[in-house]
N, C-alpha and C positions, 0 to 999 in steps of 0.2 A: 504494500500500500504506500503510495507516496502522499510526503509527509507535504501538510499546508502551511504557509510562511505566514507569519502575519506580517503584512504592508509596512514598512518603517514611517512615522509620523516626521514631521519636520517642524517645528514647532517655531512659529517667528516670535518676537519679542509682544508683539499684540495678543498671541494665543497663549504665553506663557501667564501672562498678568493680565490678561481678561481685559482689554482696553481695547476701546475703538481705533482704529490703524488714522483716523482721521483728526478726530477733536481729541481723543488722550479720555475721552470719558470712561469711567469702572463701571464693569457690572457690579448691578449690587447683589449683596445676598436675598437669596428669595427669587428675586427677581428674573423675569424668562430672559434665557442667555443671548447674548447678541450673534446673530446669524453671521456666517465665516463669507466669504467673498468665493461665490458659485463656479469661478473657476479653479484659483489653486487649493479652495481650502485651509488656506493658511493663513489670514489675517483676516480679523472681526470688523464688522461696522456696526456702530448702533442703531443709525437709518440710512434708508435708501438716499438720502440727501447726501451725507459725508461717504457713500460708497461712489455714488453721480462724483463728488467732489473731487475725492482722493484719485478718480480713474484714471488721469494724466499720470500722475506720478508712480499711481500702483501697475501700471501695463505693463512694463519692462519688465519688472518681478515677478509679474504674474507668470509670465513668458516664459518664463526662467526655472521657475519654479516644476511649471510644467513638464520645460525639457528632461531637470533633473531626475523626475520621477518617471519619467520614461526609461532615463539609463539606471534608474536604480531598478527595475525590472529584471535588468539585461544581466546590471552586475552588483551582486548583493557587497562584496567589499566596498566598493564606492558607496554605495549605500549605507552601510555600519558606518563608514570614516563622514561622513556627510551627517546623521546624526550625530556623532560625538562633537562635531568642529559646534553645530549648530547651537548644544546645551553647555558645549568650552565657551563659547566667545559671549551668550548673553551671561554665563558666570562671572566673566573677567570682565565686564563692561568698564568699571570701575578704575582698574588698572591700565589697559586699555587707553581710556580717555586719559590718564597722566601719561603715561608713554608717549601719547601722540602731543601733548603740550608741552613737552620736554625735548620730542626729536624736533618737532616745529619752533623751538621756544619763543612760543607763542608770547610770555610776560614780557618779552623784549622788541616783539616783531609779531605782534597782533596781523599786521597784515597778510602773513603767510598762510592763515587760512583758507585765504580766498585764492591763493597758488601752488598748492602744494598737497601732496599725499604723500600716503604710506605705501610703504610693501614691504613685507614681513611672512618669515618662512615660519613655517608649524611644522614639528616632525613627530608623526605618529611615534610612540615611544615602545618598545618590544612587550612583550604581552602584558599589554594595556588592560584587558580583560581584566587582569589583577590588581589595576590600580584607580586607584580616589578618580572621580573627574579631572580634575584639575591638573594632575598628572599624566593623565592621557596624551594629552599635546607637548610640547615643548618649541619655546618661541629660540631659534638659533639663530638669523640674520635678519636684517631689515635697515633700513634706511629711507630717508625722506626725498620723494621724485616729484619734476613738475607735474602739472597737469596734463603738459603735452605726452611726455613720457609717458603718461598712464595711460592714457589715450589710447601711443604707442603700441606700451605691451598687451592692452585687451585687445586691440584689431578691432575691426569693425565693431563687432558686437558690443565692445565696451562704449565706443562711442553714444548707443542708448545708455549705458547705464550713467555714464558720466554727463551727460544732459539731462537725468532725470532728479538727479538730486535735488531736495529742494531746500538749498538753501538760503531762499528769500524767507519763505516760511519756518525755518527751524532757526531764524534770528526775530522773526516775530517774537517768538516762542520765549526769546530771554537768551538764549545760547549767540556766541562769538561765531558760529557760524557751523559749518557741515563738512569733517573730511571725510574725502575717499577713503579707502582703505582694499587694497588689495593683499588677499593671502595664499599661499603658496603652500598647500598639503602635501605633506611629502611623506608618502607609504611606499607599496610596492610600484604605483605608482606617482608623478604628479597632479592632483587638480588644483586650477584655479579657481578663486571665489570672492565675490567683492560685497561690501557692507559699506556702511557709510556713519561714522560717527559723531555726535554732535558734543562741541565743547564748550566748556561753562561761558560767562560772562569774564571781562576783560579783568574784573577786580578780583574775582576767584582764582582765575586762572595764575595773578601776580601772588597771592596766596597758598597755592599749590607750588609753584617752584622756588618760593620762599622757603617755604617749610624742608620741601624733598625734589630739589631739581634734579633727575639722573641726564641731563647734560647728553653728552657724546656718548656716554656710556647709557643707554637708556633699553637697546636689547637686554643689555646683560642685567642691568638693573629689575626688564620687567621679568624676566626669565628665574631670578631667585623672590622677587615677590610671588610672582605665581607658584612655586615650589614651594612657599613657605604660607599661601594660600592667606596673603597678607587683605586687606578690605581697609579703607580710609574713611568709611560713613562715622565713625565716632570721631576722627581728629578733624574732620571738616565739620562738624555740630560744633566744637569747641573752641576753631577759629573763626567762628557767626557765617560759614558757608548755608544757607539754605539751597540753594542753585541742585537739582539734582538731574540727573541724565534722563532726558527723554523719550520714551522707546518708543521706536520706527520712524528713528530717524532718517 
């Protein structure tokens, strides 16, 4: 008898916390849950208004999302390495966004967000199965590229995803703006995979590399935070940071 798989879920940062992918609104408890977006299934709307709204910017993803679960069909390790990356990087968000204000340093050259990304390599770590989340991955190279550069390395197809960013709106929002971010899985084989993260305000941010600037040295920096499964929500409540990370951005 052959054995039936269950589907892998993908779980975007709106499905994890129960938020509208458009306005940031919670479900409440009790409350009838908000319907997922009829194509990928993976990100919530409260109404058809911010589903109508968000559809510029949710297409590409949508798309995207689509493709991937089509090769997670094909091939079930892509698939495992694809859910882990997914529940790795909304766990690190935190570190993450200092990494990225550190290799940008951004408290000096604010304007570097609006030219600049990331690329940063992830190496699936030998039998993972054994280990914490957070150990699963391991961040070993990464540096800060232009805009055009990213461009570059996505080829065409990135050129939708790096036009759909939105970051007019995730500065609405209270945030310094929107980086790219591209990452480099690295198992048996490579996938590509792009997110976009959004960084605090200007006076936060000068706060943030006050306290912990890792500077040039900021792989190597996020790479023993993450192994040491480090979290800064209590030392930014205690330097009067309210400003917290957005998700879907």
């Amino acid at each position: 008898m052959s054995e039936i798989q269950k589907q892998p879920r993908f779980k975007s940062a709106s499905l994890y916390d129960g938020m509208c992918n458009k306005c940031w609104a919670r479900q409440q408890e009790g409350s009838k849950p908000f319907p997922a977006c009829s194509g990928c299934k993976e990100v919530l709307y409260c109404n058809k208004v911010c589903q109508k709204a968000d559809w510029p910017m949710h297409k590409v993803e949508c798309n995207k999302r689509a493709q991937r679960m089509d090769k997670v069909q094909k091939e079930p390790e892509f698939a495992r390495v694809s859910k882990i990356f997914t529940k790795w990087e909304h766990q690190q968000q935190e570190l993450l966004t200092h990494a990225i204000v550190c290799a940008l340093d951004l408290g000096n050259t604010p304007s570097n967000v609006d030219s600049m990304a990331i690329l940063l390599v992830l190496q699936l770590q030998p039998n993972d199965e054994s280990l914490s989340l957070h150990r699963k991955l391991r961040p070993t190279h990464g540096m800060a590229i232009t805009l055009e550069k990213a461009r570059e390395l996505l080829g065409t197809e990135g050129h939708s995803f790096m036009d759909s960013i939105p970051v007019e709106e995730t500065k609405k929002r209270g945030a310094l703006g929107a980086v790219p971010v591209i990452y480099q899985l690295s198992y048996s084989e490579d996938t590509i995979r792009t997110s976009t993260i959004a960084v605090p305000p200007l006076n936060d941010i000068k706060i943030m590399q006050a306290r912990d600037n890792w500077g040039a040295n900021w792989v190597e920096k996020l790479r023993k935070a993450v192994e040491q499964n480090k979290h800064f929500n209590r030392d930014r409540r205690e330097a009067g940071m309210n400003w917290t990370q957005p998700n879907g951005a």
